[in-house]
PDB file of the backbone (N, CA, C, O) and the ligand in Angstrom, with CONECT records:
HET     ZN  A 101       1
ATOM      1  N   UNK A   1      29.869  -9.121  -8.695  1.00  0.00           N
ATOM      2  CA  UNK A   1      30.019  -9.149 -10.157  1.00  0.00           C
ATOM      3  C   UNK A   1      28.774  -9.773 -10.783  1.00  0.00           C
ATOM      4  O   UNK A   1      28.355 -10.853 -10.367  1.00  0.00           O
ATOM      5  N   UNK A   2      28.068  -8.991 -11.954  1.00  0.00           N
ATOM      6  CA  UNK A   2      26.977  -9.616 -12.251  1.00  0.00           C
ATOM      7  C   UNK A   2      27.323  -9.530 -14.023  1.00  0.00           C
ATOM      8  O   UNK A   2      28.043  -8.717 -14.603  1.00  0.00           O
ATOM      9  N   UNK A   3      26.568 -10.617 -14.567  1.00  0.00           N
ATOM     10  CA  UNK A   3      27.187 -11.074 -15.924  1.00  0.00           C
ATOM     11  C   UNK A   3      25.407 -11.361 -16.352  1.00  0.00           C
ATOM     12  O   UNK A   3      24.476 -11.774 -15.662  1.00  0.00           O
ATOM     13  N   UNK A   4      25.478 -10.957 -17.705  1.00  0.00           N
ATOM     14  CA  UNK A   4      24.169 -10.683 -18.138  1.00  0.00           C
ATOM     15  C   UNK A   4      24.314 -12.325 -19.073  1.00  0.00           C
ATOM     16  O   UNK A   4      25.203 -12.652 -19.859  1.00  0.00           O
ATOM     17  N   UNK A   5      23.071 -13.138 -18.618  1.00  0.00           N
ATOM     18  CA  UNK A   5      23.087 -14.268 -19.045  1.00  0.00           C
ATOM     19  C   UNK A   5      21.952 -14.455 -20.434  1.00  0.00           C
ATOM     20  O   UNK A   5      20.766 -14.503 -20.110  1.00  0.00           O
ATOM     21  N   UNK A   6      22.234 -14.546 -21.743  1.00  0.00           N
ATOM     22  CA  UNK A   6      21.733 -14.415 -23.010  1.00  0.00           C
ATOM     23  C   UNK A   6      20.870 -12.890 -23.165  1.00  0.00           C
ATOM     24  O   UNK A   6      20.836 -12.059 -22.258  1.00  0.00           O
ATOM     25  N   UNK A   7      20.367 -12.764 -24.159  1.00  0.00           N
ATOM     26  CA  UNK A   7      19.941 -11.668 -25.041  1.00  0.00           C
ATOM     27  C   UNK A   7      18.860 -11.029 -23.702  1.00  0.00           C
ATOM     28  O   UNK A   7      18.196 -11.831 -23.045  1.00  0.00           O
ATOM     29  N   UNK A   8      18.803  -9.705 -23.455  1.00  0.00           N
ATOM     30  CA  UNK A   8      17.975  -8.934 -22.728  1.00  0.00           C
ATOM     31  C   UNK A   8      16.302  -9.261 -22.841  1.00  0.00           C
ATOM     32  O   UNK A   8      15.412  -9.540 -22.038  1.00  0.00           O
ATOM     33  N   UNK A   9      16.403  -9.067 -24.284  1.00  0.00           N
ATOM     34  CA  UNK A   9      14.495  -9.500 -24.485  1.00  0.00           C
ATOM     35  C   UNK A   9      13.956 -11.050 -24.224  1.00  0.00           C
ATOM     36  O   UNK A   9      12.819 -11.474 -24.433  1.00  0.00           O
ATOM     37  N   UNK A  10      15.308 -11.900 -23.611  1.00  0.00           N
ATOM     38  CA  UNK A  10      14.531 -12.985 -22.932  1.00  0.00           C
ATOM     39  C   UNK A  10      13.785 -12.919 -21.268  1.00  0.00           C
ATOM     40  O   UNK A  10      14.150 -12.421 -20.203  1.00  0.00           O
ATOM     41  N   UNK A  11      12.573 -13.700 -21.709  1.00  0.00           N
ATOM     42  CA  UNK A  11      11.840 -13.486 -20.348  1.00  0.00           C
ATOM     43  C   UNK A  11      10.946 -12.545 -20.201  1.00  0.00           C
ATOM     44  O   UNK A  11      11.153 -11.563 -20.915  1.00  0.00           O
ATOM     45  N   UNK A  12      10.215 -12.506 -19.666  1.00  0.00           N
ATOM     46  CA  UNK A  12       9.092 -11.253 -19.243  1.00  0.00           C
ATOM     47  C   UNK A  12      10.062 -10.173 -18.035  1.00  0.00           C
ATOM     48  O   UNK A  12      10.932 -10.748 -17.381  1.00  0.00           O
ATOM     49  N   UNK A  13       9.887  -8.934 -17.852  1.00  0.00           N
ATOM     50  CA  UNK A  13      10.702  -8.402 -17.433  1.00  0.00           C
ATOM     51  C   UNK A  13      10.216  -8.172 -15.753  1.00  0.00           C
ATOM     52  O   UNK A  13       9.113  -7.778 -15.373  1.00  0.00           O
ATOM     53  N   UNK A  14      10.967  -8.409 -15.212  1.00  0.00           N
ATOM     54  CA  UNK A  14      10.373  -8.287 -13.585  1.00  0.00           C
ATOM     55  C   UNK A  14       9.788  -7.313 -13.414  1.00  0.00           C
ATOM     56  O   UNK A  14      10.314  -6.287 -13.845  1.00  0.00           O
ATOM     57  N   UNK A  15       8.284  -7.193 -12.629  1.00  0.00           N
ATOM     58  CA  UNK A  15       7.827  -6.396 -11.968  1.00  0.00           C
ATOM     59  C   UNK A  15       8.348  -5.853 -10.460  1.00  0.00           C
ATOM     60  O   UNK A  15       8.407  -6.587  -9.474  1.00  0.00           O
ATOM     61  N   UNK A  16       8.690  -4.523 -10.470  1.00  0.00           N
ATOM     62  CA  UNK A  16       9.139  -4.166  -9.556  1.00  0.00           C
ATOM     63  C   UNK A  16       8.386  -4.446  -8.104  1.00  0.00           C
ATOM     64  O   UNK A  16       7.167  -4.529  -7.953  1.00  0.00           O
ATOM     65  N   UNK A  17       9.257  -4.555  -7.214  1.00  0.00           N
ATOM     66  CA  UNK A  17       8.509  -5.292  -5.768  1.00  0.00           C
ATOM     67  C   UNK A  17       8.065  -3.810  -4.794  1.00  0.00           C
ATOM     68  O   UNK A  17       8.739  -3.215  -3.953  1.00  0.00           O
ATOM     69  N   UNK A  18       6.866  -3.570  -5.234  1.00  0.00           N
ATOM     70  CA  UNK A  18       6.724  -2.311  -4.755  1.00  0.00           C
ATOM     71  C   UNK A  18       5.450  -2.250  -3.634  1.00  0.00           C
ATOM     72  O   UNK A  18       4.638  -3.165  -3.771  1.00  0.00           O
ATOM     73  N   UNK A  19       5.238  -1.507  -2.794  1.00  0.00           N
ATOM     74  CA  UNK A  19       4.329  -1.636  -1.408  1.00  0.00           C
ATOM     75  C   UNK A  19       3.207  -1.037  -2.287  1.00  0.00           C
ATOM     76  O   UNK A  19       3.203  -0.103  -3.089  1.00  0.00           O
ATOM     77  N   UNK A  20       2.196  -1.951  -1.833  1.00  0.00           N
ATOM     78  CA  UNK A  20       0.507  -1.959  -2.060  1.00  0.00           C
ATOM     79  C   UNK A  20       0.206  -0.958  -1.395  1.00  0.00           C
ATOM     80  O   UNK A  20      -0.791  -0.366  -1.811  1.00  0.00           O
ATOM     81  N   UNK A  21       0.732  -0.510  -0.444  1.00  0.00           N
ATOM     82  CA  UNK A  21      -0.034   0.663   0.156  1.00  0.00           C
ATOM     83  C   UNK A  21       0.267   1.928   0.162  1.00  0.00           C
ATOM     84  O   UNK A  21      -0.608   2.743   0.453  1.00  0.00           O
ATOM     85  N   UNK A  22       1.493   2.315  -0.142  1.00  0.00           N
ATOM     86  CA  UNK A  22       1.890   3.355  -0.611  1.00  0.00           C
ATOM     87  C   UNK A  22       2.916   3.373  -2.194  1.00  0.00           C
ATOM     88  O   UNK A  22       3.815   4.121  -2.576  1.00  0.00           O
ATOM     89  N   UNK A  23       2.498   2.619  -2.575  1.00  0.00           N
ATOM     90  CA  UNK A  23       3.208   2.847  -3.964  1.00  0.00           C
ATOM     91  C   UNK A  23       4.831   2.697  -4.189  1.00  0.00           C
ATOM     92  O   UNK A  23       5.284   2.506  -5.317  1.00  0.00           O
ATOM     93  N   UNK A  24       5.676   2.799  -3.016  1.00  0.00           N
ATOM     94  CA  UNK A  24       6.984   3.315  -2.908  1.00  0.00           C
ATOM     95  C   UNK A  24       7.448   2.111  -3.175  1.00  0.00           C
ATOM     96  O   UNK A  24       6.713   1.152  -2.939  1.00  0.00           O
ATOM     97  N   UNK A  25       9.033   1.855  -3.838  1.00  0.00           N
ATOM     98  CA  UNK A  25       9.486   0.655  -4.229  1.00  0.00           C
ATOM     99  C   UNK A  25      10.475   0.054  -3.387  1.00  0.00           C
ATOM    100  O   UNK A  25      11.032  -1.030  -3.563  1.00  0.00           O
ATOM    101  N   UNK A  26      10.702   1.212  -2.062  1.00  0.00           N
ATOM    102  CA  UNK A  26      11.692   0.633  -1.524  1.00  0.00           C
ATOM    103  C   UNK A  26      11.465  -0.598   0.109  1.00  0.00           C
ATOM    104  O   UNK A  26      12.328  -0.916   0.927  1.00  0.00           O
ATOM    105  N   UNK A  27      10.059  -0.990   0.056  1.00  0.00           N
ATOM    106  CA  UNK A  27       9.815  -1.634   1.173  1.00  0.00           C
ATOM    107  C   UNK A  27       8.530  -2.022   0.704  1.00  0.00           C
ATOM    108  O   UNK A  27       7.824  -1.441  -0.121  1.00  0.00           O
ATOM    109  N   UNK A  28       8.283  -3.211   1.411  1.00  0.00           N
ATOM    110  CA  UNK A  28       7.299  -4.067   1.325  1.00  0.00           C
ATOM    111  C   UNK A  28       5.517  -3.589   2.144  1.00  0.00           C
ATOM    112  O   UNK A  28       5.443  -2.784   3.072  1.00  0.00           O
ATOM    113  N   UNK A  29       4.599  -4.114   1.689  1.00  0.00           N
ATOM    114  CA  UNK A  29       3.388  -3.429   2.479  1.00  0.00           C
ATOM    115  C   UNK A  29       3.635  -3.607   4.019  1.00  0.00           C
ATOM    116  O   UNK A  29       3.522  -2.718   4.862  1.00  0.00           O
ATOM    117  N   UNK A  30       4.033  -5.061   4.261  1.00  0.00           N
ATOM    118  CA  UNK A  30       4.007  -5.217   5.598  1.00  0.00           C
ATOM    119  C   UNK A  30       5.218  -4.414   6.673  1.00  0.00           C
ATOM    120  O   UNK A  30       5.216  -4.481   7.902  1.00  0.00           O
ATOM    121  N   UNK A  31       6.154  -3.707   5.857  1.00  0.00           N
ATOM    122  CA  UNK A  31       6.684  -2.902   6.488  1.00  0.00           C
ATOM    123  C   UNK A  31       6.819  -1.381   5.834  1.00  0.00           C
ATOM    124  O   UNK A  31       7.827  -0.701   5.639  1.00  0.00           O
ATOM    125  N   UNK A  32       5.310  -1.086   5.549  1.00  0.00           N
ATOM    126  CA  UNK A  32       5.628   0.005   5.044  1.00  0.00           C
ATOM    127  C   UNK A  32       5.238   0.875   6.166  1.00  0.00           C
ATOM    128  O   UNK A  32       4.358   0.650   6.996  1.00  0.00           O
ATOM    129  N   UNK A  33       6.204   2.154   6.056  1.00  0.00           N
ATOM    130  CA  UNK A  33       6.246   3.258   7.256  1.00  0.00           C
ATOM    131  C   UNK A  33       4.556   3.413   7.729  1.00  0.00           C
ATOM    132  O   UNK A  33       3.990   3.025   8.751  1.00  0.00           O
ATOM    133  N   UNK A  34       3.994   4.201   6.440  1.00  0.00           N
ATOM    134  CA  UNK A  34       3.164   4.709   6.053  1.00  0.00           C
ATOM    135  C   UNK A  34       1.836   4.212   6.446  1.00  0.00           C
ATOM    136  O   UNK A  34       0.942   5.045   6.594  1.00  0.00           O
ATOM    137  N   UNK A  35       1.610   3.066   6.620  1.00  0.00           N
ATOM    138  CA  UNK A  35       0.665   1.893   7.020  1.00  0.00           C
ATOM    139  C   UNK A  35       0.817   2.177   8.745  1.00  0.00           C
ATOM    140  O   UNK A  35      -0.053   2.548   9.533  1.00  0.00           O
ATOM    141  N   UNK A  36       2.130   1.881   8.968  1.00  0.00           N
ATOM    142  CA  UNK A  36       2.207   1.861  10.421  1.00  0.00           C
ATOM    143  C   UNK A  36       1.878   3.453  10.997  1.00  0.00           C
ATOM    144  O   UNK A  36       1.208   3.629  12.014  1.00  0.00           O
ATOM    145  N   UNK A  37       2.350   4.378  10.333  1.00  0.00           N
ATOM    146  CA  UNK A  37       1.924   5.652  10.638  1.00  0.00           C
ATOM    147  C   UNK A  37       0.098   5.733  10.772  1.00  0.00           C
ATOM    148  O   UNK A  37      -0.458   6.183  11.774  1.00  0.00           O
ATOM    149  N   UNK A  38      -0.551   5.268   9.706  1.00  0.00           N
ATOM    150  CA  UNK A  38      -2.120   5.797   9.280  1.00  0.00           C
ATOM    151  C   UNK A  38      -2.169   4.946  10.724  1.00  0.00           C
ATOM    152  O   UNK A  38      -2.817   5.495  11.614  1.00  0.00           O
ATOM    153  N   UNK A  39      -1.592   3.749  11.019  1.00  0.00           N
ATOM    154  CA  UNK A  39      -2.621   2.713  12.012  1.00  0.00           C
ATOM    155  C   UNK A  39      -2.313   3.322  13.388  1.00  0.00           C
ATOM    156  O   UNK A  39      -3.061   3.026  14.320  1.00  0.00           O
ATOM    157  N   UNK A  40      -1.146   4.252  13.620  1.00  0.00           N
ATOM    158  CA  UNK A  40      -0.988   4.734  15.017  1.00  0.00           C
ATOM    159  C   UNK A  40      -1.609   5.482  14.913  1.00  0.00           C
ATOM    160  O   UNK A  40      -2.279   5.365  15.939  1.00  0.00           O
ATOM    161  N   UNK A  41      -2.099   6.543  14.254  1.00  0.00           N
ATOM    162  CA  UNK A  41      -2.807   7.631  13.905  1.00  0.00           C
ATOM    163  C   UNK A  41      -4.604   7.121  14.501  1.00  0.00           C
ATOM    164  O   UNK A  41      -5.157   7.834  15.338  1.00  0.00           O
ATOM    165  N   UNK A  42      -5.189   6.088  14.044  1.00  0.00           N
ATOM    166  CA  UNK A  42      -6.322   5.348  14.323  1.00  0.00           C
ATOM    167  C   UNK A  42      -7.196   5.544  12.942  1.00  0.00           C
ATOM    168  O   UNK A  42      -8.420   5.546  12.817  1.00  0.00           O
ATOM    169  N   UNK A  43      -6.326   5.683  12.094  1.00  0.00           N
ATOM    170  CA  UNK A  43      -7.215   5.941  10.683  1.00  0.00           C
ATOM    171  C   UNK A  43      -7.569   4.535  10.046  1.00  0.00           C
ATOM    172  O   UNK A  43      -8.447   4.444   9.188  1.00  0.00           O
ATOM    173  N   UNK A  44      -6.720   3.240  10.584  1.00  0.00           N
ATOM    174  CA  UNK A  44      -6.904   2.309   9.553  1.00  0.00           C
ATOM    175  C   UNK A  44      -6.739   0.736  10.541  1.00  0.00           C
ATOM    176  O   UNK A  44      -5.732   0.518  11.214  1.00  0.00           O
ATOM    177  N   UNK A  45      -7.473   0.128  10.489  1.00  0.00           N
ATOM    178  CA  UNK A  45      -6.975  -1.555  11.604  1.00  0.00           C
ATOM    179  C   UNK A  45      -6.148  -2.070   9.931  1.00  0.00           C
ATOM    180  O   UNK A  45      -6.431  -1.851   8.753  1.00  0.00           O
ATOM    181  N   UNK A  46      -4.995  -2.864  10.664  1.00  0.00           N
ATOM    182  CA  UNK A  46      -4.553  -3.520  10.161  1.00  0.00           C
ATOM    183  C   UNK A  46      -4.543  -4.847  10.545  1.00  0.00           C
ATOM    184  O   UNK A  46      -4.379  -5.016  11.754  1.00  0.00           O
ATOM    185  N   UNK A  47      -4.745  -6.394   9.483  1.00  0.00           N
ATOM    186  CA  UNK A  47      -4.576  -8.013   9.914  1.00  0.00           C
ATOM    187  C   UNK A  47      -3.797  -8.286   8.723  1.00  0.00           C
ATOM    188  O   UNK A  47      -4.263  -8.342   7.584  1.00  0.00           O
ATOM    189  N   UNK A  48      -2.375  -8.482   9.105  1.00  0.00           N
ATOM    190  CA  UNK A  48      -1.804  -8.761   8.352  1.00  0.00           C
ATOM    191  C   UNK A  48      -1.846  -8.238   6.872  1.00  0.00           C
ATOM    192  O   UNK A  48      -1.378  -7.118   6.664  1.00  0.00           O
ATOM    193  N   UNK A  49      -2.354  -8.939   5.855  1.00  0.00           N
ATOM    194  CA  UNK A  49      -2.552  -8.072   4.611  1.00  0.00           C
ATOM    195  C   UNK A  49      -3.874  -7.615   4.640  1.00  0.00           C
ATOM    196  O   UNK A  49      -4.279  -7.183   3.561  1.00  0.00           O
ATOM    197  N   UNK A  50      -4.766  -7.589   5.707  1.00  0.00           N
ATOM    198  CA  UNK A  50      -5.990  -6.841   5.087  1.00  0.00           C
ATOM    199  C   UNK A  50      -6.193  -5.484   5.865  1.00  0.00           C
ATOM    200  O   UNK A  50      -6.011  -5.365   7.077  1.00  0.00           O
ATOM    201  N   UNK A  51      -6.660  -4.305   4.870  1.00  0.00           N
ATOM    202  CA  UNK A  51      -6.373  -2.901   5.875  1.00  0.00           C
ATOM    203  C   UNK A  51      -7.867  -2.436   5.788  1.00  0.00           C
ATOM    204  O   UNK A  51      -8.510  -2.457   4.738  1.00  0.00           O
ATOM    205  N   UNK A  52      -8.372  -1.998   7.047  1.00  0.00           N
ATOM    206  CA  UNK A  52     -10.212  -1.664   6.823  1.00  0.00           C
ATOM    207  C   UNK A  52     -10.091  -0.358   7.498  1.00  0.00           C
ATOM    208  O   UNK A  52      -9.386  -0.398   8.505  1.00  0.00           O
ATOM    209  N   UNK A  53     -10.618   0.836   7.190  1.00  0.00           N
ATOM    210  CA  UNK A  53     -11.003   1.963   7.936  1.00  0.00           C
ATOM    211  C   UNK A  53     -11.230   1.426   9.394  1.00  0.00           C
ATOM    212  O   UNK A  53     -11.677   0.372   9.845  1.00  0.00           O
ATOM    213  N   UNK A  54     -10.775   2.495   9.902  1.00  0.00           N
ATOM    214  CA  UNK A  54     -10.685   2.452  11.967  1.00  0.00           C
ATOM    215  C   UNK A  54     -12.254   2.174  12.688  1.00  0.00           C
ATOM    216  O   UNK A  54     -12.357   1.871  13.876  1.00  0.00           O
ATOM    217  N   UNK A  55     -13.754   2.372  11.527  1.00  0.00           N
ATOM    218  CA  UNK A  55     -14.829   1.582  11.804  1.00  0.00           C
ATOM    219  C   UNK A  55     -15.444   0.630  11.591  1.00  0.00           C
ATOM    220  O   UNK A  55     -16.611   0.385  11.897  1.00  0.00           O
ATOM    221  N   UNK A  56     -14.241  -0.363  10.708  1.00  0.00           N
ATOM    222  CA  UNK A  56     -14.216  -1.648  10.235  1.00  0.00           C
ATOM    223  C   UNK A  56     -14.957  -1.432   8.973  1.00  0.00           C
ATOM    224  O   UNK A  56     -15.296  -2.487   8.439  1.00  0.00           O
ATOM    225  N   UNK A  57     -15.261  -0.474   8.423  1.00  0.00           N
ATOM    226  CA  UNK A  57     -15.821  -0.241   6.809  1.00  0.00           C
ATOM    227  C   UNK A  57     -14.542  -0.698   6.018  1.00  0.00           C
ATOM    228  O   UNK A  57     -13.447  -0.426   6.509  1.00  0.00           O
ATOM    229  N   UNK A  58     -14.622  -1.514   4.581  1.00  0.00           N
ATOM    230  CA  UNK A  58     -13.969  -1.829   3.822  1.00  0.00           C
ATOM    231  C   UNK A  58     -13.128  -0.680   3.339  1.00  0.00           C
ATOM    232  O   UNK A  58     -13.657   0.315   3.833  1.00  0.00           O
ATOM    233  N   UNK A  59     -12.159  -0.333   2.675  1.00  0.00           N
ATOM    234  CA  UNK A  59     -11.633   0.865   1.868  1.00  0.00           C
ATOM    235  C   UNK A  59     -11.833   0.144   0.057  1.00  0.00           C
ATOM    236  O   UNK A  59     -11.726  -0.932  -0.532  1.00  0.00           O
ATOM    237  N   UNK A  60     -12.174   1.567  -0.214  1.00  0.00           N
ATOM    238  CA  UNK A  60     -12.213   1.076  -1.542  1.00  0.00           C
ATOM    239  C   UNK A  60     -11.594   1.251  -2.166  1.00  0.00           C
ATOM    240  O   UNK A  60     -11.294   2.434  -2.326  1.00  0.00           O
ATOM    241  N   UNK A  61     -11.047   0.399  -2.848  1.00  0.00           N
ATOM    242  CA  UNK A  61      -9.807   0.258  -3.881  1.00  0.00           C
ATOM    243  C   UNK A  61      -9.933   0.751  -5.221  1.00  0.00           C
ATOM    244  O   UNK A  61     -10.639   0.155  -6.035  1.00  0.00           O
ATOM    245  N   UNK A  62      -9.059   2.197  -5.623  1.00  0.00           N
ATOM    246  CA  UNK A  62      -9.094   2.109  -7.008  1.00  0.00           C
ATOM    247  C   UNK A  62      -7.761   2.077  -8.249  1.00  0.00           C
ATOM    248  O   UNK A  62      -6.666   2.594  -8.027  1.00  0.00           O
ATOM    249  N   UNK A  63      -8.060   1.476  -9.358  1.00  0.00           N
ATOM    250  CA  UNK A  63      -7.331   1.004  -9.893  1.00  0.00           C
ATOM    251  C   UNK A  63      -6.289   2.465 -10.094  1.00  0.00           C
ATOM    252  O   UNK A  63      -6.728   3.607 -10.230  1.00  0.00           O
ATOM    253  N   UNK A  64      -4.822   2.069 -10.069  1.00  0.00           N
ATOM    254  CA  UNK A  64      -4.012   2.616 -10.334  1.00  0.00           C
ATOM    255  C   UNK A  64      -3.359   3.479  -9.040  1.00  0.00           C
ATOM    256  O   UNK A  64      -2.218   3.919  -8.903  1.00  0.00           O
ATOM    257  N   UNK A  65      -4.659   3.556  -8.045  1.00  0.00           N
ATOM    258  CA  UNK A  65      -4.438   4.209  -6.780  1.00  0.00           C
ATOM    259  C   UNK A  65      -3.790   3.536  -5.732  1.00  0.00           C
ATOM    260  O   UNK A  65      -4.266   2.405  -5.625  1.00  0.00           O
ATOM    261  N   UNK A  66      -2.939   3.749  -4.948  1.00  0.00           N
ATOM    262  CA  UNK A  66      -2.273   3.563  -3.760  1.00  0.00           C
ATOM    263  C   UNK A  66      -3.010   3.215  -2.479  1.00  0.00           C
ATOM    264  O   UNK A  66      -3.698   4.227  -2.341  1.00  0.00           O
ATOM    265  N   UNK A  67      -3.279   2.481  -1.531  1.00  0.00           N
ATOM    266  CA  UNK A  67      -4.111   2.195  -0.501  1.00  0.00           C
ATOM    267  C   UNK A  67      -4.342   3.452   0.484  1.00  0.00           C
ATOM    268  O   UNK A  67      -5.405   3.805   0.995  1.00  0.00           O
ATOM    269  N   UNK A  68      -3.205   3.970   0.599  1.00  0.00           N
ATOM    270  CA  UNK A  68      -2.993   5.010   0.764  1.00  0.00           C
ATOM    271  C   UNK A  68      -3.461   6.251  -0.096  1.00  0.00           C
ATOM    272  O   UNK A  68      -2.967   7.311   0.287  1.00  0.00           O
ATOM    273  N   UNK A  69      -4.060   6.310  -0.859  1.00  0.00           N
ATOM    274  CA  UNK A  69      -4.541   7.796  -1.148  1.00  0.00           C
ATOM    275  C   UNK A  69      -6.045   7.694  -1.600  1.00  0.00           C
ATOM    276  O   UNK A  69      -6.874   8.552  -1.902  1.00  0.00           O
ATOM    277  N   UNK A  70      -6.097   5.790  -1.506  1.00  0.00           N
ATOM    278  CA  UNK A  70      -8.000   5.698  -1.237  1.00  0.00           C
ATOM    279  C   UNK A  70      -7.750   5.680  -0.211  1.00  0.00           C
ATOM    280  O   UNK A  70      -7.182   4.694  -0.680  1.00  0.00           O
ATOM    281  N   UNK A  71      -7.527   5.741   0.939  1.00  0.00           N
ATOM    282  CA  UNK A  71      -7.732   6.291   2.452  1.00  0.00           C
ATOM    283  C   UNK A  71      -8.142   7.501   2.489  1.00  0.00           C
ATOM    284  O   UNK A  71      -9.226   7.705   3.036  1.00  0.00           O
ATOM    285  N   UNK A  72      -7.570   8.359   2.056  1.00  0.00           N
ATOM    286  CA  UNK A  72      -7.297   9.796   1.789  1.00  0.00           C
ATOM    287  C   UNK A  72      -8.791  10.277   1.129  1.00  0.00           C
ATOM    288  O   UNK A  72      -9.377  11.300   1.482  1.00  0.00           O
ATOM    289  N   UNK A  73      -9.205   9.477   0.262  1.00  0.00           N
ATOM    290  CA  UNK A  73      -9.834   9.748  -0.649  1.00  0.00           C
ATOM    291  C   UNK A  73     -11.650   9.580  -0.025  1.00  0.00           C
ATOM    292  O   UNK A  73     -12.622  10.324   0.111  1.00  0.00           O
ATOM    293  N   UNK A  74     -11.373   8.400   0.167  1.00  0.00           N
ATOM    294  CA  UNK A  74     -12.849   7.738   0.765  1.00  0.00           C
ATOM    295  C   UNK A  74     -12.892   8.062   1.949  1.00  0.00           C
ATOM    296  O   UNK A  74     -14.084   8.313   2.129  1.00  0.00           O
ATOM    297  N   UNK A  75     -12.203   8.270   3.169  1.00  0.00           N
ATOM    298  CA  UNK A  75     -12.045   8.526   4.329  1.00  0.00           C
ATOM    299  C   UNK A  75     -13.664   8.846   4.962  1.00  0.00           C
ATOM    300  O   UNK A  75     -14.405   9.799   4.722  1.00  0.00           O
ATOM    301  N   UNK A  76     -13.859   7.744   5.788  1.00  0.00           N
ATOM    302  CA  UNK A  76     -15.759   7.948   6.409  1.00  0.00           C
ATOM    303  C   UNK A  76     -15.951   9.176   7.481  1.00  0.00           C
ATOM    304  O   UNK A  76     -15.306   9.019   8.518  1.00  0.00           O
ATOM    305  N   UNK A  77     -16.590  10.150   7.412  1.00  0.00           N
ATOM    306  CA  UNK A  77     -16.407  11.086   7.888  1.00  0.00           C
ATOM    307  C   UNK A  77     -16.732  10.925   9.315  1.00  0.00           C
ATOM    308  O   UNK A  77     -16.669  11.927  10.028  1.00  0.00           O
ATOM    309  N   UNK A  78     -17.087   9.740   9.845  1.00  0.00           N
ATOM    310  CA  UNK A  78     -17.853   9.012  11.225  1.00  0.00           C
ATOM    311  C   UNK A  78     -16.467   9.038  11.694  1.00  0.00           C
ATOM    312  O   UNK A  78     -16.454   9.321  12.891  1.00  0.00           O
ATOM    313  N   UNK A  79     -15.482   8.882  11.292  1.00  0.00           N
ATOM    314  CA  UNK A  79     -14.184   8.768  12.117  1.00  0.00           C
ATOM    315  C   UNK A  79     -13.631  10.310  11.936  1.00  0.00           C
ATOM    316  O   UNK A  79     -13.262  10.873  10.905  1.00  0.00           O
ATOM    317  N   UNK A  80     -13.698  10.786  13.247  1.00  0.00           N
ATOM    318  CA  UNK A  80     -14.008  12.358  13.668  1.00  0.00           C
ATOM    319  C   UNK A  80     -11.953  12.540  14.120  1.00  0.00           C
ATOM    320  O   UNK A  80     -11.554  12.747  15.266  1.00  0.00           O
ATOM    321  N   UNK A  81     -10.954  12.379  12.797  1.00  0.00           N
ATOM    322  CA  UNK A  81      -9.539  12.598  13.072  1.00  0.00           C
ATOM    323  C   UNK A  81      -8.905  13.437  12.193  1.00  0.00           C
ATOM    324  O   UNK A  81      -9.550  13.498  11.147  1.00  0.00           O
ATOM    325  N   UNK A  82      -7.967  14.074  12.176  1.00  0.00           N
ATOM    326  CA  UNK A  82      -7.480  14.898  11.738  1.00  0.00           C
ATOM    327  C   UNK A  82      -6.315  13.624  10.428  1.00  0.00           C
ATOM    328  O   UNK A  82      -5.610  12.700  10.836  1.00  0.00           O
ATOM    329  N   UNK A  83      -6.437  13.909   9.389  1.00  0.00           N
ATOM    330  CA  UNK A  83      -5.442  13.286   8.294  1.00  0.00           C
ATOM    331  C   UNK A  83      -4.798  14.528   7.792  1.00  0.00           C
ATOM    332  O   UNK A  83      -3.941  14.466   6.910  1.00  0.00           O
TER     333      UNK A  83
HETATM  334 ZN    ZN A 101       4.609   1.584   1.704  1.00  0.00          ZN2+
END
């Protein structure tokens, strides 16, 4: 049972808890499928929260984009794999 405690427009409204690396809202980065998929694949090393292309080149991050589709995007062509 949930009971709505004073007027709605109090508070800043939660940001949804959504994975950095694929965008999706239903799981966290560190267990996102998608991460674990690219890293079995050999597209991406993962340390905990930091994710670097499979030749230790940085990925570059762009705003509004998913870690996942600057992978996609920037992908170094030195890493000779099928995405
Ligand atoms: Zn994810």
């Amino acid at each position: 049972m949930r009971y709505r405690q004073g007027p709605p427009q109090m508070g800043p409204p939660r940001p949804p808890r959504k994975c950095f690396y694929c965008f999706e809202i239903d799981h966290l980065f560190l267990f996102c499928p998608k991460k674990t998929e690219d890293e079995k694949k050999g597209l991406i090393l993962v340390d905990k929260f930091m994710v670097r292309f499979a030749n230790g080149e940085p990925i570059p991050i762009e705003h509004n984009m998913s870690i996942k589709d600057c992978i996609r995007k920037h992908f170094p062509l030195s890493i000779a794999v099928m995405i």
